[in-house]
C-alpha positions as CSV (number, residue, x, y, z in Angstrom):
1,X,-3.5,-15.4,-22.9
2,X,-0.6,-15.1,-20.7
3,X,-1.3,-13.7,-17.1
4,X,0.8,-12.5,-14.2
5,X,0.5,-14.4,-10.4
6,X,2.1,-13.5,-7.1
7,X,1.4,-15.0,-3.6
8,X,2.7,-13.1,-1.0
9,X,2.5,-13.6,3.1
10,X,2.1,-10.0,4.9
11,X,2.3,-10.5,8.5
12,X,-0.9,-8.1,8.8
13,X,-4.4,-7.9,9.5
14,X,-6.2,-7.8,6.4
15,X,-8.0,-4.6,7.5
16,X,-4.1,-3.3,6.9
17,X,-3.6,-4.8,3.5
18,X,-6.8,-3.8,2.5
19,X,-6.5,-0.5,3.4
20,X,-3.4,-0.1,1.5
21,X,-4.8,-1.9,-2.0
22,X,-7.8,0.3,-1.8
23,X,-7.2,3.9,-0.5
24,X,-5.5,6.8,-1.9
25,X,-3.3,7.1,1.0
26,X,-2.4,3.0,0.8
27,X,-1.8,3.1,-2.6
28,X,0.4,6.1,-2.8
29,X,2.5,4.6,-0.3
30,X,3.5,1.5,-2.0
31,X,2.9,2.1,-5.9
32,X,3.5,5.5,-6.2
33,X,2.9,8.5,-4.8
34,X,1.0,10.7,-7.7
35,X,-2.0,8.5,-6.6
36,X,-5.2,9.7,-7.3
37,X,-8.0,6.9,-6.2
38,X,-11.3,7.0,-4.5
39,X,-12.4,3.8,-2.5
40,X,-15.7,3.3,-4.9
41,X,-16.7,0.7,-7.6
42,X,-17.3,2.3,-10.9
43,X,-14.7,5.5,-10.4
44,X,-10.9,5.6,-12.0
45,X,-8.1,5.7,-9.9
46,X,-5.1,7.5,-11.6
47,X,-1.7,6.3,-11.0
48,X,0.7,8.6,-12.4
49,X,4.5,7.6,-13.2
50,X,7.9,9.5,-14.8
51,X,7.8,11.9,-17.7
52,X,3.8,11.9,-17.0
53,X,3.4,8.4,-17.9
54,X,-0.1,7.5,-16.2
55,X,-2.2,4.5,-15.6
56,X,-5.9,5.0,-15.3
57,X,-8.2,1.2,-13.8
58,X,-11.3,1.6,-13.2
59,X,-12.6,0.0,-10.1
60,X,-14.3,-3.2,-10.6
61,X,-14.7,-4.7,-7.6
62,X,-14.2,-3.7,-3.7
63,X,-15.5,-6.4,-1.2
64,X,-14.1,-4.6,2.0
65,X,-11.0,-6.8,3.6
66,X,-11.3,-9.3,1.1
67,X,-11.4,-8.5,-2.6
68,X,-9.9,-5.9,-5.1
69,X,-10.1,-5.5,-9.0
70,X,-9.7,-3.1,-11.7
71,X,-10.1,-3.1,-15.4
72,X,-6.9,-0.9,-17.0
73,X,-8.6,1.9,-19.1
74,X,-5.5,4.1,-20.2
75,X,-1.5,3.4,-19.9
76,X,0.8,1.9,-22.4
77,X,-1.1,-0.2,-25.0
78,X,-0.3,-3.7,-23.6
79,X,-2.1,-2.7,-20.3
80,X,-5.3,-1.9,-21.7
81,X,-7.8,-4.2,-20.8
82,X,-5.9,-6.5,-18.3
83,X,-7.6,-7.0,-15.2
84,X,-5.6,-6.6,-11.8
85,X,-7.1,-8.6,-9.0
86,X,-5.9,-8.9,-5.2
87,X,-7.7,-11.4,-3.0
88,X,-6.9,-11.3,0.4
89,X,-7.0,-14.7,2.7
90,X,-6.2,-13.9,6.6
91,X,-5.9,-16.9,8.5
92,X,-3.2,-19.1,10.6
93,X,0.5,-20.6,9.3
94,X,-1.0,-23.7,9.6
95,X,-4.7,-23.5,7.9
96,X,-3.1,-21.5,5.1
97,X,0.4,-24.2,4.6
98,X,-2.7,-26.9,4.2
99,X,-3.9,-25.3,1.2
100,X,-0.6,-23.7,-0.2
101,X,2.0,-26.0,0.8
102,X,4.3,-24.0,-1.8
103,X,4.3,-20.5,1.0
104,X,6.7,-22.9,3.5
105,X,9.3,-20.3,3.0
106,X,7.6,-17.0,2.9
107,X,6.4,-18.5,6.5
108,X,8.7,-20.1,8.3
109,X,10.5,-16.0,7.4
110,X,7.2,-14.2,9.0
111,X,7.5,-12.7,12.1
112,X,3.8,-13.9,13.0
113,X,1.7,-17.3,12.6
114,X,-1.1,-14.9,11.9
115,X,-1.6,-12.9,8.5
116,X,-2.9,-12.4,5.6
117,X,-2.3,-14.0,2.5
118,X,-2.4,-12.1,-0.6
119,X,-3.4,-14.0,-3.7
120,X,-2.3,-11.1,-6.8
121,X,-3.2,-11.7,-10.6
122,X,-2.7,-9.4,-13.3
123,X,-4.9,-11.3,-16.4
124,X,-5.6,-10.6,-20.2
125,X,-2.2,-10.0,-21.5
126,X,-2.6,-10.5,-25.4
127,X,1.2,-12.2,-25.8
128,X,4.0,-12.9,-23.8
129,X,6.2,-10.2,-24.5
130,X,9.1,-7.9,-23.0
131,X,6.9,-5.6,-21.4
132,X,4.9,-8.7,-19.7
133,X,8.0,-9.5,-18.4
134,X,9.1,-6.5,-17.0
135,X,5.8,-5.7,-15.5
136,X,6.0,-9.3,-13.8
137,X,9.4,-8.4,-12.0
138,X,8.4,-5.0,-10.9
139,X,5.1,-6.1,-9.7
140,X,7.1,-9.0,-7.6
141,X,8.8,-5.6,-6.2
142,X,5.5,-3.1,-5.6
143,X,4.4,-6.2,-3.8
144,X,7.1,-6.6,-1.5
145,X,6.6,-2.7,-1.5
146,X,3.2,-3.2,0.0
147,X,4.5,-6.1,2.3
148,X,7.0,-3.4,3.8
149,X,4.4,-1.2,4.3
150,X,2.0,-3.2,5.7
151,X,4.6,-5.0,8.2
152,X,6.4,-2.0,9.2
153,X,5.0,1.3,8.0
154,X,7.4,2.3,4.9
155,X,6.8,1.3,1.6
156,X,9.1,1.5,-1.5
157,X,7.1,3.3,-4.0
158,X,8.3,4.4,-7.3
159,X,10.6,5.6,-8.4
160,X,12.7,3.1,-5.4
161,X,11.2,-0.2,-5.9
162,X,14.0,-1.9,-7.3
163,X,16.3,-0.2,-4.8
164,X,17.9,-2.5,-2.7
């Protein structure tokens, strides 16, 4: 099965990222703003799109400042049953460069040695496909949505996230 991987460096206290991957207000402010989530395993967080085009996860996992996951329960077919994961690694330039030597450029372009490193995963895709492409771009743009937001307090949410 195909799955979709980003690493990105937020120069941001974890408690910051995590905040914004797991709360209604976070989330609304980088993915889009019909959000309807509540912070607790086992509920379904509703993410509602154009022409009331929604996707529904339930919430797997939440390990506070380090680990999110949902399970995709309703949206468009391919979606269904993927699992969307965002691990969060706060540590130095340096610790971090030792273990993912491929980040050099995301770092030496941080305004801080400090921050966290999010580790994203979008898993279960039946077939590589032209929607599993298209999600893989726009996710590379929610996430540097939720960079903006975390680094400086403005995300990019839809319907702007591939607005330059």
């Amino acid at each position: 099965m195909p799955n979709i991987r980003h690493t990105v460096w937020i120069c941001a206290a974890k408690e910051v990222v995590y905040r914004a991957i797991s709360t209604q207000e976070g989330l609304s402010s980088w993915w889009t703003p019909f959000t309807i989530a509540k912070a607790e395993n086992g509920t379904v967080s509703r993410f509602t799109f154009g022409n009331g085009y929604f996707k529904a996860m339930e919430i797997k996992e939440l390990e506070p400042f380090q680990t999110v996951k949902w399970f995709c329960v309703a949206g468009a077919d391919e979606w269904i049953g993927t699992l969307i994961s965002f691990e969060l690694l706060y540590a130095d330039q340096e610790t971090l460069l030792s273990i993912y030597p491929e980040m050099q450029g995301q770092f030496e372009q941080g305004s801080s040695s400090w921050g966290t490193l999010l580790l994203f995963q979008h898993d279960n895709w039946e077939a590589y496909s032209a929607m599993f492409a298209e999600c893989s771009y726009t996710w590379g743009a929610f996430l540097r949505s939720l960079k903006l937001l975390c680094e400086t307090g403005k995300g990019k949410p839809w319907p702007n996230q591939h607005r330059v």
